[in-house]
Each structure stands twice: as C-alpha cells, then as structure tokens.
C-alpha positions, 0 to 999 in steps of 0.5 A: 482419040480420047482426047479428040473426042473430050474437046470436042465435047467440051468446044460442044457445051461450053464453046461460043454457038454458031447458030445465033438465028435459031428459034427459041420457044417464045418465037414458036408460042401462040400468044393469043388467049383461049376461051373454052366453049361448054358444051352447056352454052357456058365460056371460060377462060382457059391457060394453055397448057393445062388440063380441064375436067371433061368427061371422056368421049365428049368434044372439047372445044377451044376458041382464040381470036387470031391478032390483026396483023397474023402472018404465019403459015401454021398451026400446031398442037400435040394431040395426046390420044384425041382427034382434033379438028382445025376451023378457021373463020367456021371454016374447016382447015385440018383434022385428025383421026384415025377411027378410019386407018387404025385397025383395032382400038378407041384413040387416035394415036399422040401426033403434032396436027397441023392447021395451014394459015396465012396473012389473010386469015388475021383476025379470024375466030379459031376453033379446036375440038378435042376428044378422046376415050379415055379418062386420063387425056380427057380434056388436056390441052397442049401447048399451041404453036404458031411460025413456019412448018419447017421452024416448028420441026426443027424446034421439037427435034431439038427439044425432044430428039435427044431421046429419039437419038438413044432409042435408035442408039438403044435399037441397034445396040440391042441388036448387036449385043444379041448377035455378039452373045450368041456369036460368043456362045457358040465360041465358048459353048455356053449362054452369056447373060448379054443375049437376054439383055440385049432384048430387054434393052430392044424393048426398051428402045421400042418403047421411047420410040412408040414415045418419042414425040418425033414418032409421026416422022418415023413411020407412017403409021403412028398408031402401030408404033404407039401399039407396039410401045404397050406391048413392049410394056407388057412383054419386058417382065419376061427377058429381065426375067430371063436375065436375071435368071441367068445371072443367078444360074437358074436358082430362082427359075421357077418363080421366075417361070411364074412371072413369065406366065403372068406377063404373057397373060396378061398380054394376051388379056390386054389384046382382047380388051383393046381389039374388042374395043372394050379397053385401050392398051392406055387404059390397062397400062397399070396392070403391065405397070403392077407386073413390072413392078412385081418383077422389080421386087421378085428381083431384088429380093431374090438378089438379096437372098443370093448375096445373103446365101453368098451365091450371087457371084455377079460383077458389081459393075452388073449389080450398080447397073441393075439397080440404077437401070431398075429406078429409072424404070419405076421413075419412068413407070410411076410419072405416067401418073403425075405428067400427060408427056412422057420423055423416056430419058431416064429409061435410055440412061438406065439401059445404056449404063447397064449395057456398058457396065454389063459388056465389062462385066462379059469381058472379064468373063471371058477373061475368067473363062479364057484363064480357067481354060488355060488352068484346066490346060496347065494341069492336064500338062502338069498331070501329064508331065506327072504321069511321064516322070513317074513312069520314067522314074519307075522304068528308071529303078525297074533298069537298075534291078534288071541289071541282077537277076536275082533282084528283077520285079523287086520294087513291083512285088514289095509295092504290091505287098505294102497296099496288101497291108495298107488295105488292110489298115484301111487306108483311101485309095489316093494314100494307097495309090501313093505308098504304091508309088513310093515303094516302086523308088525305095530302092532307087539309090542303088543307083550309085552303088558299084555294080561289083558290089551288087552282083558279088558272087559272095556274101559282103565284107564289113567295109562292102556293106557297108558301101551298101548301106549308103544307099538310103542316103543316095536314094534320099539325096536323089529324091529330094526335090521330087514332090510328086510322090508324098513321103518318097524321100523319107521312105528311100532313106528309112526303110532299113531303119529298126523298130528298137533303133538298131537300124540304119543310117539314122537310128531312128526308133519305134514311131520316129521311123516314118509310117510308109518306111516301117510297111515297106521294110516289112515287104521289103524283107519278106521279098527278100527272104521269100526270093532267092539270092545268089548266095542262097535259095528261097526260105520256106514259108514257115521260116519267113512267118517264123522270121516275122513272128521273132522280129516282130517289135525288133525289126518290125512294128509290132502292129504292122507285123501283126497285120501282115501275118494275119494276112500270111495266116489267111493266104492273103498275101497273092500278088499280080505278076503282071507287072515283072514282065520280060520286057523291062530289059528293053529299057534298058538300052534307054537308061542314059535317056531316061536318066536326061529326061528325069533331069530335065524333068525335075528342072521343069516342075520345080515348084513349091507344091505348098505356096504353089510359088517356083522353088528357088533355082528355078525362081532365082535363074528368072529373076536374073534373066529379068534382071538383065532386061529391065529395071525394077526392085529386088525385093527380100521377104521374110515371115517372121516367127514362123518357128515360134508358130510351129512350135505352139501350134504346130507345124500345119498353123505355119504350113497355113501361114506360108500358104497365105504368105504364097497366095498373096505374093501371086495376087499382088505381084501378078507380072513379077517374079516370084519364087520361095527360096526355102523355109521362111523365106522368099523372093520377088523381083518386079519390072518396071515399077516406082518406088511408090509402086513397090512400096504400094505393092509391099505393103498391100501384101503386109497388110493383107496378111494382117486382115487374115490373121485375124481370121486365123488366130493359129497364125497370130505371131506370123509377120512379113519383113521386106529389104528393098534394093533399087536394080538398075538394068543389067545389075549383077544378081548375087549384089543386088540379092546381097543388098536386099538381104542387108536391108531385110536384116535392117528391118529384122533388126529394128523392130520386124514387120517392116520394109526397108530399101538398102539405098536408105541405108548407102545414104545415111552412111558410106565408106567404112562407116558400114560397119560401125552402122551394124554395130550401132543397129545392133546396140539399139536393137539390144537396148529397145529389147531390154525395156520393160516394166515387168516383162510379161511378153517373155515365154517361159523359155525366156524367162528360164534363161533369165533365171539362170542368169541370174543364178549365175550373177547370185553364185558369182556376186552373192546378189540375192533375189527371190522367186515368187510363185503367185496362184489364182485360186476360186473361192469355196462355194463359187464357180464363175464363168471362163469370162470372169476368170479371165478378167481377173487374171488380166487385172492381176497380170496388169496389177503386177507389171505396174507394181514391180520394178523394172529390174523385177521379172514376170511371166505366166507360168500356167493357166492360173499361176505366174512366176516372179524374179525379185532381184535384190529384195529384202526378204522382209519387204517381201510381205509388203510387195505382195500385199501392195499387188494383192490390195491394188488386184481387189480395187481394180477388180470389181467382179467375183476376185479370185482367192490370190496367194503366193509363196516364195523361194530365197535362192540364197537361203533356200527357204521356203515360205507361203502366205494365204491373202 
C-alpha cells in the first residue's frame, strides 16, 4: 500500500499532465487599465492589485474601459470585508452587501462578486465602488478577473483549495480524535491529552474554512462563517491551554486558569463591541492576537521550567510538534498585519503534524500503560506465588515438627521469640517480618535426618549426634536457591554455631556468625530448655535465666543475651499461641504434595533478584529450547574485574555493577534470552539476527556500561568481555555454549573489554593447530603483560609478589637490587590545598616512570609515599638516580613542590640510609 501510494504521488508531481487545456492565471487576468476617480473630482491611474490610502466608510470608485473586441461573460473581484457595486455602461449590473442579511456587524463579509457582461457590452465604461468600515481594507483593491464563471471557479479551487482540503481534513480529524480520546478514557479510565487536542485542531480548521477563499460555495451564509472564524480566534487560547495542561499533569493549572479567564473575557468583550456596532471582530483581532500570544509564552516557559525541574515527562515526537504547530500560529497570526489575504496553510501543517506526531505518542502511551499494567499483574502474581510458597514452605516445616510431639509449634514460638528481640533491638518492621520468616524454616533441614534418630526414647550416641548436626547443612543446602526470604540459608546452617567458635558445623566466631543466626540461637535454646523432652521436664525459669546468664559471650553474643534477659526480667517474653494449633496435623497427610509444589515452585521463580535476570537453569533450558527453533548468536558475557571491585570498594560497589550490567542486557536484548549463570558471568542467545546486529547489540551494551561508569566511580574497574558463537538451528547446546566460552577466553586473553566470535578463530587455524593457538595467545598475552616503563599500574599486591621474586633471584644468583622508599613530605610554614598536593604528586609519579628503567619497578605505597625495586644498581649511583628524579620533579612542577626525600634498603647488605633533598 505504501508502495502504490509513493508512485502515485510521484506519477502526481513529476509525471506528464493530461490536462494540457487548463486555464492559467493570465487567460483569467483583466488586462485593461484602472483609473481612480476622487472623490475630490481628481483621477489617478491605479495598479491592481494594490492598496490606496481611502478613509474608512468612504466609496472607492474605479474606472476601466472594456476593449472593443470584449467578449467575455464575467466580471470578478474579492471583496475583502467591502460592499461592492458593478456599473456597466452607467448601468447597474451587480452589488454586494449584506447591511441587510447579516444580523450584527459593520462589513460585508470577503466574497468573489461577480458582474455578468457580454459581447455587447465592449467598449463600455466600467465602474466599481468599494467600501468598508474598517481602517486596515479601506482602499484595497483586489485582483479583477475577466472569462467564463465556470473557468474562474475552477482556477480559484485550484489555487486556493489546497487549504480548504486540509481544513475539512483538519474538521473531521478533530472530530475523530475527540471521539477516539474518549472512547480510550472510558477503556483506560483516565484522560488522555488527545480529546483536548483535537478541539484545538476543530478551531483551527474552523477558522481556515471562515478563511478559505472558496467559503461563499460552502455555506450560504458567508458572514456566520467569517464570524465564526474570530471567535475561533479568540477561543483557542483555552483548549491549547487545556492541553498543555494535561500533558504536564496539572503543574501549572492555575496560571493557566488565569489565561482561560482572560480569553472568555475578552470573547465576551468582542461580542458586545461587534453586535453593539461599535467595533468589528477585524477590528479587536489584535487583542485575540495579543492573548494568543501570551498563551505561546505561558507555554514555552512553563515547558522549559518543567524540562529544567526534569518534570515534563512528554514524548519528544509531542515537543517537536508543539513547537513547529506554535511558529506556524504566530507566522499565521503576525502576517494578518503585512498582507490583506490570508492562506491558513501554515496553520493546517502545523496542526496536522501535531496530530500525527501526537497519535504516536498516545500510542506509546498505551503501550506504556498496557505494559505497566502487565508489571502491576506480574508482581501481584509473583507476590502471590511469594505468599503460597512461604506458606507451603512453613506448613512444610510445621509437618515435620508434628511428627514428634515434644517439638510441635517449635519453629512458631522460637519465631515469635526472635521479634521479641528484634523489637527490642529496634529493628523496621519489613527486617522483623523477615527474621519471622526465617526463623518458621531454621530448622527445615531435619527434614533428612532419620525419623529413629529424631523420636530415640534416649539420650544420642557420639556418631547419632552426630547424624543430627547435619542438618544445618541440609537445611543450608535446601534453601539455597530460596530467595524469598533474606538470610534463610545463612540462618538454617548457622544457628547452632558459638560465640567463642565452639559450635557447629563451621566454627564460626563472634560477628563471623550471621546477625539473624546469633537472635535465633538465643530463642532456639531458651525453647528448648523451656519445653519438655523426652528424655526430661521443662527446666524451671530461674535455671534457664541462669543458663543465659552463664553462656552469655560462650554460646550466645553477649549483646543479644543481655537484650533477651532484660526482656525475661520485665516478663516480657509472652508469646501468642495462636499459631501451635491442633490443625497443623491435617497437613500432614499432604506432606508429599506440598513437598511437589515447593519443587515446582523454586523452578518457576528462578530469578536472580539482584539483576532481575533468569538464574541459569532456568536461562539455560530456554536458550536451548530457542535453539532448536531459530538461528541466531549464542553470546558469553563477563564483567571484568569484578572481584577487584569488591574488594576495594566492597562488595555493594559490585553488587551495583551487576545491577547495571542486568538492566542493560534487558534493555538492549528485549526479544532475547537472557539469564545470569552465576557470579560474573552471564549469558544471552538472540534469534534471528546479522552479524551486524549482534555486534550493534553487544556493543551498545559495552558501551553503556561505559557511560554509567562514569557516573559511578565505585565501578571504574568494572568492564564486559563478550565470546560470540554463530548457531545454525538445531545446534547442540553444550557445543555452542563450549564455543562461546573459547571466544570469551580469546578476549579475556588478549586485552578484555572486548568481543570476539569463535568462528574467527575456526578460520584463522584448523586441525591440530588449536592448541598450539592457545599457547601462542598465552605467549602474547604474557609478553603485552611484561611491558612497562615503571610499572605504576601494579597494586601493591602486585608489587609484593615481584618483590619476593626478586628476593628469590637475589638469594639464588646473589643479584643485588635495592628498595627505595620516596616520601612527599609539605614544607614548614605552608598548607597547600588537596588540588596542589595532588598535582604534585602526578608530576612526581610521571618524573619516576620516566627516569627509571624498564627493569626498575614502582608503586604508590600510601597517599604521599612510593616504593621503588632498583634491580642491579650500584649502591653509589643511588645518590644520582634520586637526585636526576628530584632535579626533573622541580622543573616540571612549577606550583608550591612538595619537600621529596627517599631512603633506601640494600637487600644484600641490608644497610639503611636516608638522604633529605
């Protein structure tokens, strides 16, 4: 249809015409000369067109001799706001005014007035008389145009019906946008901007038709639609107003009440002046012309307040359209004063783009809507299937403990004991509410310990107890992947651990035991103690507090046990036993069925919570499935340096990194499959795709990590490797997965940052070749690795390890080297800003790598010191080295220096000596 539509179009405008006989302006002209006749008696000679100075309300008559061999059939001229009168001969032939049809105002409406002639009537005297009321038509004279009726239509409609063509474009558009905006807010109950639009854009196309000049073939009133065409003008500030309103949800309402009132106003105004008689609509055009205008500011600025404030959230399509629409209003508006005819093209282009660019941006409106309406559905699902798993996961453990009757409504009361504590501590009610939950599943592990154990009549053997203790570590290993509950894992497998390190099964001491582990042990036991055993009775109250008192910084923190006994002191520790009710052993009979449904259950919410990406069963089974059915591009991916991230700015600057490395796979990989595989690593498979493509999408991602990093200094080291294997349909998935993990090492190999397809590599080498290509990667690898000219990019971890290499070259080949502290020291009686310090410290760091030799090794040992290995110096040219870096540090720096001085260690001799410079 497209198609069709542009050769069409271009067959229009640059095809041959068929209608060869059509008739141009010149065939239509009047060629005859006009004479002005004065109403002082005086003639003048007169251009038409043109526009002569004639008061206003005084007759302007013109005179033209019709040629001898006349033989046409009609006079013609456009009356702009005048009455005119046709004599022919001293004959009257034609008149227009409307002083009898029109019910209020002073001016016969603009008309083509037409003078019926023929053959008989050449070489008569024409005369036309002119007038108006009002100042700026007074003494016009339009153009005169002499044929056939018929020829004379057909050449104004194809002048000048372009416009009338988009205004009743612009008419039934408005009215369909109106009834489609309401339609959508009853669907989508709320008000879209387009039903205020579209009564701008009905204004708009009211007044080119009360402009056009076709209007008298219209309607048969004129006058009401040249009316209607000011009113229009006078009445638009109040739906652009509404408009824009809308699109910056009611910020500016009351200024824009203000212009509302204002605009209705001054209609009501007008009206008066123009019934009363008093002043034409013509005439008060430009206070509706000084309104609109105020409204253009009021627009733009408050626009422009809104970007500034970053709270206009409008679609740019919206904004270029607003702007472009606006310009054509004022060019519209300000031309009223400079020509007598106004077209109304500019305003039909400016309405119609901002239609269509307006309808783009409601439908990506509803598109935002119907997808934010799917989210809102998605996590009342998920919380759902939240809510369902933890209460299947809590019946589950309820099911076990029901099984012995000494430890039934166990995981209840020792939860309902730890937010007694946790209350205490202060802790928000989301934390609470999680410690609750996790402390209903601490114990879930006992799930696989044998039921003969559990329920022994007596007290355990060594190795029985053994058997026991293992159920931290199944309860760990159950919950593992259960990311419904912060801390579950860590709690299941800790709770039985030691303040002093004497517990189990890792040994872990003091703070090293997790937070919510060290509350639940302290309810844990006091449960225990406080409920009866097989084996024994209840302890009485005063042994438990004793019991507490004793463990207190043993078995339990210290800060923890003094909250709980302060607690046991004021008979606080009362808890609801609502929840250990006899019912729990109706559930039992479904333990297999809830056991299933926890199954199916973990599968179905395997999501990495922190990248909001699939975990990697999950991802992994899709990309095959995918696999199967489409080609496309299996792509590995890897953030780079992400421990050393942890590990200088901890571990919430990586979790950071990961979070944007998420977001952006799901922003630029939309219609893929993606899903995090664990730690640094991720993966993606994209269907149907170019190589260009996959390389476009890849390194968009590449380089919007960039772009954030910036923002993020934390996250500086982070960056993303990418290996790229080709999948032909129906490729295995643990080859192509193999594939793209050698094409990552590739990159990993050779520099990091990078991407790389594996099939570059199948054709470069083949055969057995691949593994002498791994060694020759490696090779180089190692080989860019070693150079340097001072290496000032080593950590001092790094730099450590050299150390003790060379130590060992010293000791095995008797190679002496020295090491060199350098220290940056402020002068007496100076305190030079941070800026200045640091300056001078990366002219010395650049004075260093430039004067030592690419054998000699360097590194920043502390914010004003540096360390330095000379390998085979001489301990005499020591002295000089110093001082060539010392002489160079004061050239180059030309700011308050710091005071530098170095001392050094022979690690042969081991002989220490300083030097002040």
């Amino acid at each position: 249809m497209v198609l069709c539509a542009l050769i069409v179009g271009i067959l229009q405008f640059f095809g041959p015409g068929k209608y060869s006989d059509r008739i141009s302006k010149s065939q239509i002209i009047y060629q005859g000369d006009f004479v002005w006749q004065k109403s002082d008696g005086s003639s003048e000679a007169i251009q038409v067109p043109g526009k002569y100075k004639v008061p206003a309300r005084e007759n302007m008559t013109i005179v033209t001799q019709l040629p001898d061999d006349y033989a046409e059939s009609t006079l013609a001229i456009r009356s702009s706001l005048q009455s005119i009168v046709f004599y022919v001969g001293g004959e009257l032939r034609a008149g227009y005014d409307t002083s009898h049809t029109r019910l209020v105002g002073k001016n016969s409406a603009s008309s083509y007035v037409f003078c019926p002639t023929s053959a008989a009537d050449a070489g008569k005297e024409v005369r036309i008389e002119l007038r108006t009321n009002t100042d700026q038509y007074s003494g016009v004279v339009n153009e005169v145009y002499c044929g056939d009726k018929t020829q004379i239509w057909e050449y104004l409609f194809r002048t000048y019906g372009l416009e009338t063509i988009i205004g009743f474009f612009l008419f039934f558009a408005g009215i369909i946008t109106i009834a489609f905006s309401i339609v959508l807010g009853i669907a989508y109950q709320t008000k879209f901007d387009m039903e205020y639009l579209g009564w701008c854009v009905i204004m708009a196309a009211v007044w080119m038709l009360g402009e056009s000049k076709l209007r008298q073939l219209l309607l048969p009133n004129a006058s009401a639609l040249a009316t209607m065409c000011f009113v229009m003008i006078l009445l638009c500030p109040v739906p652009i107003s509404y408009y824009i309103d809308t699109l910056q949800h009611g910020r500016h309402r009351k200024t824009f009440n203000i212009v509302e009132n204002i605009a209705f106003f001054a209609l009501l105004v007008c009206s008066v002046l123009h019934i009363s008689g008093i002043a034409d609509y013509i005439e008060t055009l430009p206070i509706a012309h000084g309104i609109l205008a105020l409204t253009v500011v009021i627009v733009f600025v408050t626009i422009f307040e809104d970007h500034k404030k970053g709270c206009f959230k409008g679609s740019g399509y919206t904004l270029v359209g607003l702007v472009f629409a606006m310009l054509c209003v004022l060019i519209e508006s300000l031309s009223t004063y400079f020509v007598v005819s106004i077209s109304g093209i500019f305003i039909g282009i400016g309405m119609t783009i901002l239609l269509i660019l307006n309808l783009i941006k409601t439908i990506h409106d509803i598109q935002a809507m119907e997808r934010g309406r799917q989210k809102i559905e998605m996590d009342e699902r998920r919380n759902q299937m939240e809510a369902i798993s933890l209460q299947m996961m809590q019946t589950l453990s309820t099911t076990i403990e029901a099984k012995d009757e000494y430890t039934r409504g166990h995981s209840h009361r020792v939860a309902e004991y730890a937010v007694l504590i946790a209350e205490e501590l202060g802790w928000d009610k989301k934390e609470i509410r999680n410690l609750r939950n996790a402390a209903h599943l601490y114990d879930i592990g006992r799930i696989g310990i044998p039921d003969s154990i559990l329920n022994k009549p007596t007290r355990l053997t060594e190795e029985e107890y053994a058997v026991i203790k293992e159920h931290t570590i199944i309860g760990a290993e159950i919950l593992k992947n259960i990311t419904l509950i912060d801390h579950v894992k860590e709690v299941a497998r800790s709770h039985h651990e030691r303040y002093d390190g004497k517990g189990y099964p890792d040994g872990l001491k003091g703070e090293e035991i997790p937070l919510y582990a060290r509350i639940i042990a302290i309810a844990d036991s006091y449960d225990a103690m406080k409920s009866r055993k097989i084996y024994r009775n209840p302890l009485a109250d005063e042994m438990i507090y004793n019991e507490i008192l004793q463990s207190r910084g043993k078995q339990f923190d210290p800060d923890i046990a003094d909250v709980f006994l302060k607690l046991l002191d004021e008979n606080r520790v009362a808890i609801d036993e609502d929840g250990d009710s006899d019912t729990e052993f109706e559930f039992e009979r479904f333990i297999t069925s809830v056991m299933s449904t926890m199954n199916r259950q973990e599968e179905s919410e395997g999501f990495d919570f922190l990248t909001g990406l699939p975990m990697r069963n999950r991802g992994e089974k899709l990309a095959a499935q995918f696999m199967q059915q489409d080609n496309g591009y299996l792509v590995f991916l890897d953030m780079d340096n992400l421990k050393k991230t942890n590990d200088i700015y901890g571990h919430k600057a990586g979790d950071r990194a990961l979070k944007l490395f998420g977001s952006l796979l799901m922003e630029h990989a939309q219609h893929s499959v993606v899903c995090r595989l664990g730690g640094d690593e991720f993966l993606m498979f994209v269907s149907e795709v170019s190589k260009e493509e996959i390389i476009d999408i890849v390194t968009r991602i590449q380089k919007k990590f960039e772009q954030c990093k910036e923002e993020d200094m934390e996250i500086c080291f982070a960056d993303i490797s990418a290996g790229i294997c080709e999948v032909n349909k129906g490729d295995p998935f643990e080859e192509c997965y193999s594939k793209a993990d050698k094409a990552l090492y590739y990159v990993k190999q050779n520099g990091k940052g990078s991407y790389f397809f594996y099939q570059q590599m199948e054709n470069e080498e083949s055969g057995s070749a691949g593994t002498g290509k791994d060694l020759k990667m490696i090779a180089k690898a190692l080989h860019d690795s070693g150079k340097y000219s001072g290496v000032f990019n080593l950590d001092y971890r790094g730099f450590a390890r050299v150390f003790e290499y060379m130590n060992h070259l010293s000791a095995r080949y008797k190679y002496e080297y020295h090491l060199v502290m350098v220290t940056m020291e402020t002068q007496p009686d100076s305190a030079p800003h941070i800026e200045s310090i640091e300056e001078a410290l990366e002219c010395m760091e650049h004075v260093i790598c430039k004067k030592i030799r690419s054998v000699d090794v360097c590194t920043r040992y502390s914010s004003m010191q540096y360390l330095i290995i000379l390998f085979e110096t001489e301990e005499s040219k020591i002295k000089d080295i110093m001082e060539r870096i010392f002489t160079q540090y004061r050239k180059e720096y030309k700011g308050t220096p710091l005071l530098p001085k170095y001392e050094y260690i022979s690690m042969m001799k081991e002989e220490k000596k300083e030097t002040q410079v």
